[in-house]
DOKEGU-366387 format. One line per 8 residues: their letters; for each residue y negated, x negated, z negated of C-alpha. Coordinates in pm, 1 decimal, always signed. Layout:
REM residues N
a	Y:X:Z  ...
END
This chain:
REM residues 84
xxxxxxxx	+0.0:+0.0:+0.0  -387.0:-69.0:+45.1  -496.2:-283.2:-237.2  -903.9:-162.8:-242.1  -891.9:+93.3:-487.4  -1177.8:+361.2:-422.1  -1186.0:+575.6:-757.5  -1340.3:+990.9:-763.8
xxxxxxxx	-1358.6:+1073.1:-1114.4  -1376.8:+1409.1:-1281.1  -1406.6:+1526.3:-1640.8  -1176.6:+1815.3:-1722.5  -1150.4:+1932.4:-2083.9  -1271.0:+1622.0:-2208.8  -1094.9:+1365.5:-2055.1  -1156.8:+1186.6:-1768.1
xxxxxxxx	-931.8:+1194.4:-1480.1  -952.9:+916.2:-1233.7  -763.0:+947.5:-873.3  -755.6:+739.5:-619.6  -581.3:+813.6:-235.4  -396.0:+508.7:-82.8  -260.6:+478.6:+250.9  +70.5:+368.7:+317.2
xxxxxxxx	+174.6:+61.7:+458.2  +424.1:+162.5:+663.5  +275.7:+481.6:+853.4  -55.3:+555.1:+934.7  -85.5:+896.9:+854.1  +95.3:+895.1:+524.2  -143.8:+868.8:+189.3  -24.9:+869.7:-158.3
xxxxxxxx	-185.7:+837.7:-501.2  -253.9:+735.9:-806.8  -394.2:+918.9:-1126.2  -528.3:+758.7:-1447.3  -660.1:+991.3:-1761.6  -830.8:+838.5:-2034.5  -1110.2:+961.7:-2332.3  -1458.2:+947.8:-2141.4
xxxxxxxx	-1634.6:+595.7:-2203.0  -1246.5:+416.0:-2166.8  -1209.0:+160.4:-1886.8  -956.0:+301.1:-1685.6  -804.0:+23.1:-1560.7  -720.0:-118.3:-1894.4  -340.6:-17.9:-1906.0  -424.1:-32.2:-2285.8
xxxxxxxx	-717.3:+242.1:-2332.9  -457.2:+507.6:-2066.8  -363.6:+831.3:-2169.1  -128.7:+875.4:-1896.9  -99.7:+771.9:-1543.1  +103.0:+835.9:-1231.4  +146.1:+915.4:-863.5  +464.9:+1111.0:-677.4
xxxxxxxx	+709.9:+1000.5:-422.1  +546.0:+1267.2:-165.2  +337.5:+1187.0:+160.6  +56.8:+1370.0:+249.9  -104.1:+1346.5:+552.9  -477.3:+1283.0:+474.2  -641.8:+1084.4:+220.2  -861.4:+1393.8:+113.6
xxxxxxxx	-496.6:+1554.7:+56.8  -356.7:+1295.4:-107.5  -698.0:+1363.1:-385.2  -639.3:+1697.5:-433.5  -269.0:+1663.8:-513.7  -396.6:+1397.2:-719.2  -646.4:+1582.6:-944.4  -428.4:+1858.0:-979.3
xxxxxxxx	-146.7:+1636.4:-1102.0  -461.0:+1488.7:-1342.5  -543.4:+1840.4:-1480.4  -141.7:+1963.5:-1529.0  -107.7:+1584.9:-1761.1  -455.2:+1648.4:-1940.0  -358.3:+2025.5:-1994.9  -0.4:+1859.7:-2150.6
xxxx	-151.3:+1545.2:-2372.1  -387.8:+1855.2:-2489.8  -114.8:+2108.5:-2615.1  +63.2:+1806.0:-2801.4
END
């Protein structure tokens, strides 16, 4: 994958949820991503100051796509950590 890291950021019930869209190597028109949710004010790419953080094995075929399935996977993990 692309190793420039472009981050959109959104606050949702008081965390911060952090997605970025990467393209795959291997095919043009297949993105993935990665989410990061932390407390607002955290450096997010600290591994240390994460709440959680993931991505999925699925392709999607645009990188504004790959974002949305991205934030929603950020609010379903920030809805979880928050009923714990």
């Amino acid at each position: 994958m692309d190793k420039q890291q472009n981050w959109s950021t959104e606050l949702y019930h008081g965390m911060e949820v952090h997605v970025t869209a990467l393209r795959k190597d291997d095919a043009k028109h297949q993105w993935d991503y990665t989410v990061r949710v932390c407390e607002p004010g955290v450096d997010a790419t600290a591994e240390s100051e994460l709440a959680a953080e993931s991505g999925d094995d699925a392709d999607y075929v645009s990188q504004s796509e790959a974002l949305a399935a991205g934030f929603a996977k950020g609010y379903a993990m920030v809805d979880q950590i928050r009923q714990q």
